[in-house]
C-alpha positions in Angstrom: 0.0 0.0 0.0 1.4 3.3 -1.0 1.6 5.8 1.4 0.3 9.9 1.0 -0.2 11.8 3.9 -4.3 11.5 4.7 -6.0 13.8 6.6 -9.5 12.9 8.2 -11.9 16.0 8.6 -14.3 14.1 11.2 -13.5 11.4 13.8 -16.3 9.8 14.5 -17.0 6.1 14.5 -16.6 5.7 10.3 -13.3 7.7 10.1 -12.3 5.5 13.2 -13.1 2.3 11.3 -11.0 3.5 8.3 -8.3 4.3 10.1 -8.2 1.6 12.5 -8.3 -0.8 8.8 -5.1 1.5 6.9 -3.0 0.9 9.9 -4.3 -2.7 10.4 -3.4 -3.3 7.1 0.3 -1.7 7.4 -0.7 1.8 6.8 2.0 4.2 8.4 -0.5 5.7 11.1 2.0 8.5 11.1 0.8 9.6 7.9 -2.5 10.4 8.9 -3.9 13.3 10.9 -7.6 13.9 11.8 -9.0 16.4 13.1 -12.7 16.9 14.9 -14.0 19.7 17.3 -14.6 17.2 20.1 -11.1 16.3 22.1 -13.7 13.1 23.4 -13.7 11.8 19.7 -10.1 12.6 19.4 -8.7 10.5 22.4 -10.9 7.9 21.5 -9.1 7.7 17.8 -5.9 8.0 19.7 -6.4 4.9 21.6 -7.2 3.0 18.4 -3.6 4.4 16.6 -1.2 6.6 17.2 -2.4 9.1 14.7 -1.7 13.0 14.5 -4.9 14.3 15.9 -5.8 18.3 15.8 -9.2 20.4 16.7 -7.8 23.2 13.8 -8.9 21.8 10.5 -7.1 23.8 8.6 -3.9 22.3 10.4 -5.0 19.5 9.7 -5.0 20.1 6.1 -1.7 21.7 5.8 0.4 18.4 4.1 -2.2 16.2 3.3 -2.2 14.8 -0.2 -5.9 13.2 0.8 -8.6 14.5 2.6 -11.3 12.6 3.4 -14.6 14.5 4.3 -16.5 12.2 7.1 -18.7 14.5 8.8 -22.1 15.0 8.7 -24.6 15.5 5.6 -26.1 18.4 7.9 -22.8 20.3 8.1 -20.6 19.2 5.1 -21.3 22.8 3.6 -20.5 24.6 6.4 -17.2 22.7 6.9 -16.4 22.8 3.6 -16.6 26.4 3.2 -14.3 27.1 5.9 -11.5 24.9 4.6 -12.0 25.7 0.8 -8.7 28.0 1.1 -6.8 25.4 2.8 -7.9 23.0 0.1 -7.2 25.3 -2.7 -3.1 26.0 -1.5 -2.7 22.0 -1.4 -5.3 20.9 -4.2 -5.6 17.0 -2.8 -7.6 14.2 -3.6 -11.1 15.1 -1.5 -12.8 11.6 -0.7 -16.3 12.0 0.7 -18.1 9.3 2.6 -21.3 11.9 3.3 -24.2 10.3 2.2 -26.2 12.7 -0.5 -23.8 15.1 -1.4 -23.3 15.8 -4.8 -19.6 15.7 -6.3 -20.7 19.2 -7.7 -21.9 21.0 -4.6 -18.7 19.6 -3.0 -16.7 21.0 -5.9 -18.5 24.5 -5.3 -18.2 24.9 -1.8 -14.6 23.7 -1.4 -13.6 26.3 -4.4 -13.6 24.1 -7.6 -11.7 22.0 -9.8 -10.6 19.8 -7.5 -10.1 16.2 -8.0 -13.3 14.1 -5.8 -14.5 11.1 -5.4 -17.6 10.6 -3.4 -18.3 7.0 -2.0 -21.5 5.3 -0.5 -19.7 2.8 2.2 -22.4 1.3 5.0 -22.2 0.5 8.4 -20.7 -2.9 8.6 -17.4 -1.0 7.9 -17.6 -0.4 11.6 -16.0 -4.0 11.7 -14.3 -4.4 8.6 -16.9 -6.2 6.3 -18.2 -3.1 4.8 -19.3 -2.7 1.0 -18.6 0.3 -0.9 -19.3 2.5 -4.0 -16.9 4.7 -5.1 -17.4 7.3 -8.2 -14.6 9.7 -9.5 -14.7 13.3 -11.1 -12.7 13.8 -14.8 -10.0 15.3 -12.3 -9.0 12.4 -10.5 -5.9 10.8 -11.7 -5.4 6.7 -12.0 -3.0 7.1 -8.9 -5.5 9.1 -6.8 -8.1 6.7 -8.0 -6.0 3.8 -6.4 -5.2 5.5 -3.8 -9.2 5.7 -2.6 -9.7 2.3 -3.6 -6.9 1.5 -1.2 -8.2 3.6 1.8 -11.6 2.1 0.8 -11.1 -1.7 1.2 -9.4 -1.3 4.9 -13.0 -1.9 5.6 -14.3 -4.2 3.2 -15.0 -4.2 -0.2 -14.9 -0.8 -2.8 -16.5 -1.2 -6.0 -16.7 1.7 -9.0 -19.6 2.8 -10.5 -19.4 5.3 -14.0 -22.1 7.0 -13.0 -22.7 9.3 -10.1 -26.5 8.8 -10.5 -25.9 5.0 -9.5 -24.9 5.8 -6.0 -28.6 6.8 -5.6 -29.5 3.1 -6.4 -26.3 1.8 -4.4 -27.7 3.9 -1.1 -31.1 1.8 -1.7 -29.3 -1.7 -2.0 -26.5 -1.6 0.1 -26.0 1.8 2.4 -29.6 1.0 3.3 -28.9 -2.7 2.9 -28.3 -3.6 6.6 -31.2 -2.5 8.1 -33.1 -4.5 5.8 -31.3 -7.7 7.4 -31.6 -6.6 10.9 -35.2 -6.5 9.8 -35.1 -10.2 8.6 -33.7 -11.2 12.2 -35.8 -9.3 14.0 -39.4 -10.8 12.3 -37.1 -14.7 12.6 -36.2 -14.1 16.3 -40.1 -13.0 16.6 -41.3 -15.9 14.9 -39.0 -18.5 16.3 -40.1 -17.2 19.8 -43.9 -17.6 19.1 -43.4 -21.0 17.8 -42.0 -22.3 21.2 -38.2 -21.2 21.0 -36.3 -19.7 23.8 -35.5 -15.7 23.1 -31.7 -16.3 23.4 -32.1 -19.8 21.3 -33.8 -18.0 18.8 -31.7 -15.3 18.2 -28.7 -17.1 18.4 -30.2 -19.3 15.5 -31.3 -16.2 13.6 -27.6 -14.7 13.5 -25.9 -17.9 13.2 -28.0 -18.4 10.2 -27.2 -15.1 8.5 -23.9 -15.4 9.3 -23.5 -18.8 7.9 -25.7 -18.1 4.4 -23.6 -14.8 3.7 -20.6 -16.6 4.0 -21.5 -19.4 1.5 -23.1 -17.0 -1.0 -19.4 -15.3 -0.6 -17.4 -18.9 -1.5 -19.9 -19.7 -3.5 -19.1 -20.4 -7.3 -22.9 -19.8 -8.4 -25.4 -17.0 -7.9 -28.0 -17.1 -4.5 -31.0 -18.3 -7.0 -29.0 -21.4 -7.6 -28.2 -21.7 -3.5 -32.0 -21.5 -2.9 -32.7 -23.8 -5.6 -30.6 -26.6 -3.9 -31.5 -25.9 -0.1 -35.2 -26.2 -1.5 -36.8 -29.7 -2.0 -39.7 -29.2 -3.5 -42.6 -30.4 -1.6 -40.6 -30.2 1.8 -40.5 -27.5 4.8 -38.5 -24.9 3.1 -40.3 -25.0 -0.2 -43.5 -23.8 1.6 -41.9 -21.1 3.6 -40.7 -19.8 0.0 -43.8 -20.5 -1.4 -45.5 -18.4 0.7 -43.0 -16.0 0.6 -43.6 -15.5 -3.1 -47.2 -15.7 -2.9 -47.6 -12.4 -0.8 -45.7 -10.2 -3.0 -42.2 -10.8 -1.4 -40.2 -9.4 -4.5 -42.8 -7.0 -5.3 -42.6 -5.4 -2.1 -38.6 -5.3 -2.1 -38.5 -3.2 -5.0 -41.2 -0.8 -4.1 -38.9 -0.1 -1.0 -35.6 -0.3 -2.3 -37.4 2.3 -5.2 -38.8 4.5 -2.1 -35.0 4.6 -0.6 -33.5 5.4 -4.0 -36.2 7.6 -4.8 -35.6 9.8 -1.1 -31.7 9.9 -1.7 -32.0 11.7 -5.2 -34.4 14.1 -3.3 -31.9 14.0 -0.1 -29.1 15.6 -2.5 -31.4 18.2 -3.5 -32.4 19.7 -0.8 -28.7 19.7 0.5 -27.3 21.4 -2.3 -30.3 23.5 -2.4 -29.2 24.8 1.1 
């Protein structure tokens, strides 16, 4: 892994994760600075690696050759605004995790012409299994785009899209993605428990399960139709929980909400870049 100087402009728990995955991975913690307005979240970073940590942002900025914007939707303009003339003296790669924020607006507030890429990772970065989207602007170079695919996959996996439009669709499968399967659990656990099961059997059934069918969907050499297809006998116990899966509108219903959160992240980026 190559080794620029990265400057994190937020520390909360994602900037933590992808920090605590570059220098598990052999990153040189001592090129990378963050920088927050909390000292809490900045001793708590601290304890995870021996980063430079600093509450001026602008410091922070002073040698990076990548910045990477994790604070909040809610306040990304504000913050960027106030850094744009630190960004402008270095001109680095600017790698946004804020969900919803256009790669223009972030162009516009930080001064322009900058070289951005703006990714849609999810919450399961927290421990390293995370799944990410990553889209680039015409002034990102080949190194800098390695160079956030690199920072990216500390925590998981990064995957490129061509078109900034897809993250929209990318929020709705996979940034959204994990609540859907804590939503799975949470109607198993309920169901195993009203048909007799112990709570703590139940749920430890329920996660062993998901854990378990992830992981051979992962080594798996064919696609999850074809796993279905062979853990369901026809006639038999499975084949009549699918059934009646299908029969009331299962796939139906998962488009019309993955649609509804695809659909609220377009309108999410404009009413950001419309404040």
């Amino acid at each position: 892994m190559s080794h620029p100087n990265i400057t994190f402009i937020g520390a909360g728990n994602m900037a933590a994760s992808i920090i605590g995955g570059l220098v598990a991975r052999g990153f040189n913690p001592d090129a990378i600075t963050a920088s927050d307005p909390f000292e809490a979240s900045l001793q708590r970073l601290a304890s995870i690696a021996p980063v430079h940590t600093t509450l001026d942002n602008d410091a922070a900025i002073s040698n990076a050759d990548v910045i990477v914007l994790a604070v909040k939707p809610q306040v990304m303009k504000q913050v960027a605004q106030a850094i744009s003339a630190a960004v402008q003296t270095r001109k680095p790669l600017v790698i946004s995790i804020a969900a919803g924020i256009e790669i223009n607006s972030l162009d516009k507030w930080l001064g322009g012409e900058l070289a951005i890429v703006r990714c849609m990772p999810n919450t399961p970065a927290l421990v390293q299994t995370g799944a990410t989207a990553l889209y680039a602007n015409a002034q990102v170079t080949d190194e800098q785009r390695q160079q956030a695919d690199q920072i990216l996959k500390a925590v998981g996996i990064a995957l490129w899209v061509d078109d900034e439009a897809q993250l929209d669709a990318v929020t709705a499968v996979s940034g959204s993605g994990p609540a859907y399967f804590f939503l799975v659990m949470e109607a198993m656990q309920a169901a195993g428990e009203q048909l007799g099961l112990a709570p703590e059997l139940a749920r430890q059934l329920t996660l062993q399960t998901a854990l378990g069918s992830a992981q051979m969907a992962i080594d798996s050499d064919v696609d999850a139709t074809e796993l279905r297809r062979r853990v369901t006998s026809p006639g038999g116990t499975t084949h009549e929980a699918i059934s009646t899966f299908e029969e009331n509108g299962f796939r139906e219903l998962f488009l019309k909400a993955l649609t509804a959160a695809r659909d609220r992240s377009q309108s999410l980026a404009r009413e950001m870049d419309a404040d």
